[in-house]
C-alpha positions as CSV (number, residue, x, y, z in Angstrom):
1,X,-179.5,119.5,-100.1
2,X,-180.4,116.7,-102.3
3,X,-177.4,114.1,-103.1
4,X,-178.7,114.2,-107.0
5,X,-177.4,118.2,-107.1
6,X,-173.8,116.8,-107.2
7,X,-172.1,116.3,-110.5
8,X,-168.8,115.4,-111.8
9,X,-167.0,117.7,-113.7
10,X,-163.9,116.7,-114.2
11,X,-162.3,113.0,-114.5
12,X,-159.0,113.4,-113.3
13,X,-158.5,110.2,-111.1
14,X,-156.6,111.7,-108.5
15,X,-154.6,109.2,-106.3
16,X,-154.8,112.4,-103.5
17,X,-157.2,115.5,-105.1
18,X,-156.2,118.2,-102.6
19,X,-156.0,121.9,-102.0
20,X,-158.6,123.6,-104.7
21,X,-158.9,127.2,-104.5
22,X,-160.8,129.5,-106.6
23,X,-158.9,132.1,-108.9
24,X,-160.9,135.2,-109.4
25,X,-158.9,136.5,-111.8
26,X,-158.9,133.8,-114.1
27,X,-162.8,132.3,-112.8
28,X,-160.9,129.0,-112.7
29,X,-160.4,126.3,-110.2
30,X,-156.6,125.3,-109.4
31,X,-155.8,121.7,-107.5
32,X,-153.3,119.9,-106.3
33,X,-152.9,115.5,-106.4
34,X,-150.2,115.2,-104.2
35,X,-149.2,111.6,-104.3
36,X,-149.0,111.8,-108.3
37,X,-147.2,115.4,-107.7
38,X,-149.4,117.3,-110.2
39,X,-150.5,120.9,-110.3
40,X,-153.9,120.9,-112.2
41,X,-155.9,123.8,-113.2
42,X,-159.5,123.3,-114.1
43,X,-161.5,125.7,-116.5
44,X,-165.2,125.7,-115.9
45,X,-166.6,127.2,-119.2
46,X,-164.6,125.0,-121.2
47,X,-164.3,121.9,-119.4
48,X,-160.2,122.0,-120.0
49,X,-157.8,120.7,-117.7
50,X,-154.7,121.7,-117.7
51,X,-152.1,120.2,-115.4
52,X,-148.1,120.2,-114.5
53,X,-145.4,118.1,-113.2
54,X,-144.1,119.5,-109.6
55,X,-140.8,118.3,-108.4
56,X,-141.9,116.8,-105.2
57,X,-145.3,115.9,-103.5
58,X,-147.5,119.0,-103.6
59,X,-149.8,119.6,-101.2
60,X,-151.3,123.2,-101.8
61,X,-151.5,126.3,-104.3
62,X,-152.2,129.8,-103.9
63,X,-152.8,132.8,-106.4
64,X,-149.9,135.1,-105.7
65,X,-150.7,139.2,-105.3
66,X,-149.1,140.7,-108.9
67,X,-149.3,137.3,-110.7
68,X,-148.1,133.5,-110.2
69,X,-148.3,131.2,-107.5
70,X,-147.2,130.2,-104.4
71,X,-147.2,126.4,-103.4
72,X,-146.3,124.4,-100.9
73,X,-144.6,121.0,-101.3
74,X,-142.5,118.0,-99.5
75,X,-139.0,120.6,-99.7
76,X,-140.8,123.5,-98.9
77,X,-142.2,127.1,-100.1
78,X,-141.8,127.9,-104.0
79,X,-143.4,129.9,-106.6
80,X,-144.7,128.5,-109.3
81,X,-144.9,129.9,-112.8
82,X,-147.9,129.1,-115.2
83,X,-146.1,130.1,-118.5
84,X,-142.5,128.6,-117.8
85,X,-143.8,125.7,-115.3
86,X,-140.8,126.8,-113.1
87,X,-140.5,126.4,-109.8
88,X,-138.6,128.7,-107.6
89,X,-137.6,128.0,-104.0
90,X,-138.7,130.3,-101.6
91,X,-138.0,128.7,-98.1
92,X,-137.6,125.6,-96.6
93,X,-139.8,125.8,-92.8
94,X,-138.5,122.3,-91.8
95,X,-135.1,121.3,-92.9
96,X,-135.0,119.4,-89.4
97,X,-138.0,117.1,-89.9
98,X,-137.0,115.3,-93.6
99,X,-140.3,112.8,-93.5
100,X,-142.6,115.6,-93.2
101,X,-144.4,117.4,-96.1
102,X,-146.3,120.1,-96.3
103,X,-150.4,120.0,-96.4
104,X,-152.9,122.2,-96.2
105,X,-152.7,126.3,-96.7
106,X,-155.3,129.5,-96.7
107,X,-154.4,133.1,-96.9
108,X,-155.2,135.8,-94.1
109,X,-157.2,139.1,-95.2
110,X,-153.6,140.4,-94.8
111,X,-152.0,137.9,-97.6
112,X,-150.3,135.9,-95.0
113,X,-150.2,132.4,-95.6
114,X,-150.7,129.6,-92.8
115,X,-150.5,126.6,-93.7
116,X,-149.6,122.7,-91.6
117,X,-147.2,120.5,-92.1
118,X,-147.2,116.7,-91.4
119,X,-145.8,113.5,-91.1
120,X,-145.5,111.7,-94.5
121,X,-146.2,108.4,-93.1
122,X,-149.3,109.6,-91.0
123,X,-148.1,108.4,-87.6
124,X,-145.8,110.3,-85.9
125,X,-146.7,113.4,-84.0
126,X,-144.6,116.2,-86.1
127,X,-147.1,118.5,-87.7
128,X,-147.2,122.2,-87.1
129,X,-149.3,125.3,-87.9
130,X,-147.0,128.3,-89.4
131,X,-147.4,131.7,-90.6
132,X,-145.1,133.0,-93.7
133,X,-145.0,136.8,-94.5
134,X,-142.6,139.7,-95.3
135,X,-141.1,138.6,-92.2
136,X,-140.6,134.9,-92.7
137,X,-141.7,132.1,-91.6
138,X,-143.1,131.8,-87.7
139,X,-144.4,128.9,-85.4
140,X,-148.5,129.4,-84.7
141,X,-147.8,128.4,-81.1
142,X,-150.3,125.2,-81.6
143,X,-149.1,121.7,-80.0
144,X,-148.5,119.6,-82.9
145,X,-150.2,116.7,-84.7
146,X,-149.8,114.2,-87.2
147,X,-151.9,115.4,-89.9
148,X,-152.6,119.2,-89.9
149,X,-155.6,120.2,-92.2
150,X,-157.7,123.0,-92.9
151,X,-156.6,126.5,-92.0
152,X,-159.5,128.7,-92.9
153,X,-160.7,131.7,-91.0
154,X,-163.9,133.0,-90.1
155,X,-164.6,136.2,-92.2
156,X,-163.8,138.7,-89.7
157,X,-160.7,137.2,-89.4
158,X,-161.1,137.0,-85.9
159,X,-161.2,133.0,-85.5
160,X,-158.9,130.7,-87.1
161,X,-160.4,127.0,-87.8
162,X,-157.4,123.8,-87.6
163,X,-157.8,120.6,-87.9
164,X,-156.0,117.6,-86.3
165,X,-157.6,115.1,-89.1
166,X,-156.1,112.0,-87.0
167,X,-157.6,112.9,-83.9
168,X,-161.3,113.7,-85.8
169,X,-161.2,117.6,-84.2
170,X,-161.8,120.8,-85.5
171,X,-160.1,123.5,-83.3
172,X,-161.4,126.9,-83.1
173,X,-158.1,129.3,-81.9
174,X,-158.8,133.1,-81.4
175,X,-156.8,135.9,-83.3
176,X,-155.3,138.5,-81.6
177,X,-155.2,141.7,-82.7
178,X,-151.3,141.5,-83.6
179,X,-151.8,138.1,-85.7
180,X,-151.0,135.8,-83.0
181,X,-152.9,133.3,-82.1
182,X,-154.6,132.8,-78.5
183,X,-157.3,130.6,-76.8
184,X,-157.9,127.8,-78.4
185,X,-161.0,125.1,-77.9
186,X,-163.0,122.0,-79.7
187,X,-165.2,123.7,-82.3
188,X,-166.6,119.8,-83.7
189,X,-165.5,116.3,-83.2
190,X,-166.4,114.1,-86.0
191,X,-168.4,110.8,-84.5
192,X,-167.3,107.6,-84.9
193,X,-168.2,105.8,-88.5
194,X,-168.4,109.5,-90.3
195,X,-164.7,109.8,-91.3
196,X,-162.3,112.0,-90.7
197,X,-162.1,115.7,-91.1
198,X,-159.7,117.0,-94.1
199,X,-160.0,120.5,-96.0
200,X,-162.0,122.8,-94.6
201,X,-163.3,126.7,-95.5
202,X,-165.5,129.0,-94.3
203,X,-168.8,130.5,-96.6
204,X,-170.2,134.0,-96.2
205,X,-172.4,133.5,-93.2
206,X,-169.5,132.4,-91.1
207,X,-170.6,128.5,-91.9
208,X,-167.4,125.8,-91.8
209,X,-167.6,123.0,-94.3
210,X,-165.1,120.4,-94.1
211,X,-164.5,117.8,-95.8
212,X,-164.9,114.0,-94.8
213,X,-161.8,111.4,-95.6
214,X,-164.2,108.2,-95.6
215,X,-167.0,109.4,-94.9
216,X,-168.4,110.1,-98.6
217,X,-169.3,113.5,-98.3
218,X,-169.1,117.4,-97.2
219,X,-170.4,118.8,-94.1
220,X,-171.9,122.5,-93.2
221,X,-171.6,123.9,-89.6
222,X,-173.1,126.5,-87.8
223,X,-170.3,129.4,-86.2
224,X,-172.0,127.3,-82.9
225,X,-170.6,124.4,-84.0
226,X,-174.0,122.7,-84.7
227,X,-174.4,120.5,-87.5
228,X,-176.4,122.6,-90.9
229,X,-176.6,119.7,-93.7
230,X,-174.6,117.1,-95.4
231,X,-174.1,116.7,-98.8
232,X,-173.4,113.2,-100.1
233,X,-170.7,112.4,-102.5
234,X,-170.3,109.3,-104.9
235,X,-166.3,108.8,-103.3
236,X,-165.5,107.6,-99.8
237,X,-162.4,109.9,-99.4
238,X,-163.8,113.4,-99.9
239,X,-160.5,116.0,-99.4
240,X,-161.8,119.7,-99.5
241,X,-164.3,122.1,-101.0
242,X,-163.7,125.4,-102.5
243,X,-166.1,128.2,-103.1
244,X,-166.0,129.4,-107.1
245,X,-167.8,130.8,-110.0
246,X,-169.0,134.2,-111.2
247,X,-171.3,134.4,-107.8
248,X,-169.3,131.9,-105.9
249,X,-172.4,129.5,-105.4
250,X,-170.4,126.7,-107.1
251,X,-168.4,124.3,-104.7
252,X,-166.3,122.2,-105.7
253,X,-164.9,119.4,-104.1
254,X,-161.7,117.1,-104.6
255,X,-161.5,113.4,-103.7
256,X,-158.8,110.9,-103.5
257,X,-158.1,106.7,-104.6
258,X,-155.6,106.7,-102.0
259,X,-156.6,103.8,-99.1
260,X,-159.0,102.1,-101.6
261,X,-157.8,98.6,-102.1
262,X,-158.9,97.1,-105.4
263,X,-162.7,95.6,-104.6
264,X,-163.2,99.5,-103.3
265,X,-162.0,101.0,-106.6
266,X,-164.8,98.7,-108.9
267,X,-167.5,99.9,-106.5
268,X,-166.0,103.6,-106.7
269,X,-165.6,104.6,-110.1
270,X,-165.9,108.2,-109.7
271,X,-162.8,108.2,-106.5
272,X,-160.4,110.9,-107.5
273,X,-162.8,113.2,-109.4
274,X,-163.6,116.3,-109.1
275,X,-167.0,117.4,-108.4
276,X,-169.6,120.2,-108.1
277,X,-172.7,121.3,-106.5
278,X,-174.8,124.8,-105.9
279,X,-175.0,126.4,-102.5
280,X,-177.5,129.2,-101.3
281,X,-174.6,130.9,-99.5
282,X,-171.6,132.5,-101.2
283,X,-168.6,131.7,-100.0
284,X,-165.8,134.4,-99.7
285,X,-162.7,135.4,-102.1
286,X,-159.5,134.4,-101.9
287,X,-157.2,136.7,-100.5
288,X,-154.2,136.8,-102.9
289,X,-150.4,135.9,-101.4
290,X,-149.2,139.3,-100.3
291,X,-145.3,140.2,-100.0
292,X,-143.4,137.3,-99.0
293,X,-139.9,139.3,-98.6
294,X,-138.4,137.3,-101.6
């Protein structure tokens, strides 16, 4: 896929551009900069951007089965309300760990969310993989990490894809029948000089595409684990890709300032935009939030 199919569509300057997700029901693409706490929603046929305030670092949104949203921030689980801009606590999964925040999220085919949390200051080993349903909030049973990233799931919902971003490693973790998760093993290590693996999320054909923090651009990988194509960004710290439009051939991908000194900034102009490009594979929908018991 030629570099020159990638456009800019939006310049929003994100210090951290995180976390976009494809709303069917509105054909519009929400994000997340989590650093300058802002909840943005971007509107393809218009070109609009609309954005909100969030009351502490926000590091992922979901469309919400009946209406609303769910996010996940620094103090925990809330909804989030489009017309008021309110946020309403739902639950807090680590009262115990104060310098962690939450990251990265996907839904199940079930609604469940799963979604990682991490160490704020990106050193100490404290990040975990959780569930959050009817029933509350449970541990994955994966060893922790510093910087969890990219839930996503393969789309028979059989294989759940995590990333330990720090340690350059997709892990590929069975599902079991009952929602637990069992074996898990390397699926891709990112190579020395490529970056670091951030958002990921699975297309149609059962393809991962992950994002690369410093490594200027998105990568495609076989259900093998073998390397598909690259696509080449105009920003260093690529974040995460989501699957949208009418056809869902659009992705688009968020980006991030954050790490660029100034000297890195002048030769980046376009860091912390938002971008598109066409893929020949759909991805998949996004399953909305079901009940979370509250």
């Amino acid at each position: 896929m030629a570099a020159t199919s990638v456009r800019r569509v939006c310049s929003v300057g994100a210090t951290l551009g995180e976390g976009p997700v494809w709303v069917g029901r509105e054909q519009a693409l929400w994000f997340v900069d989590i650093k300058q706490k802002r909840l943005h929603r971007f509107d393809p046929v218009t070109s609009a951007l609309t954005s909100w305030d969030a009351p502490s670092q926000i590091g992922w949104v979901l469309p919400a089965s009946g209406g609303g949203f769910v996010v996940g921030m620094q103090r925990g689980i809330e909804r989030f309300d489009a017309a008021t801009g309110e946020f309403t606590s739902v639950v807090q999964p680590e009262p115990h760990l104060p310098g962690n925040r939450l990251n990265d999220a996907t839904t199940d085919s079930q609604g469940r969310i799963w979604f990682g949390s991490m160490d704020d200051g990106e050193s100490d080993v404290t990040g975990h993989l959780y569930a959050l349903d009817a029933g509350g909030v449970r541990h994955a049973g994966l060893d922790p990490v510093s910087i969890t990233n990219g839930p996503s799931f393969s789309p028979d919902g059989r294989t759940l894809y995590h990333t330990d971003t720090l340690g350059k490693v997709i892990h590929a973790v069975t599902v079991n029948d009952d929602g637990t998760l069992g074996a898990t093993r390397p699926f891709v290590t990112i190579e020395e000089g490529a970056g670091w693996p951030d958002g990921s999320v699975v297309d149609s054909e059962g393809c991962v595409w992950t994002g690369l923090y410093g490594g200027w651009g998105v990568r495609r990988y076989a259900p093998d684990g073998g390397l598909l194509e690259a696509v080449k960004l105009p920003a260093a710290n690529i974040t995460k890709l989501a699957f949208g439009g009418p056809d869902l051939k659009t992705a688009y991908v968020t980006s991030a300032r954050k790490g660029l000194d100034e000297a890195a900034l002048v030769a980046q102009p376009e860091a912390g935009n938002l971008f598109a490009f066409e893929v020949d594979v759909p991805g998949l929908p996004v399953t909305e939030v079901g009940n979370l018991g509250s």
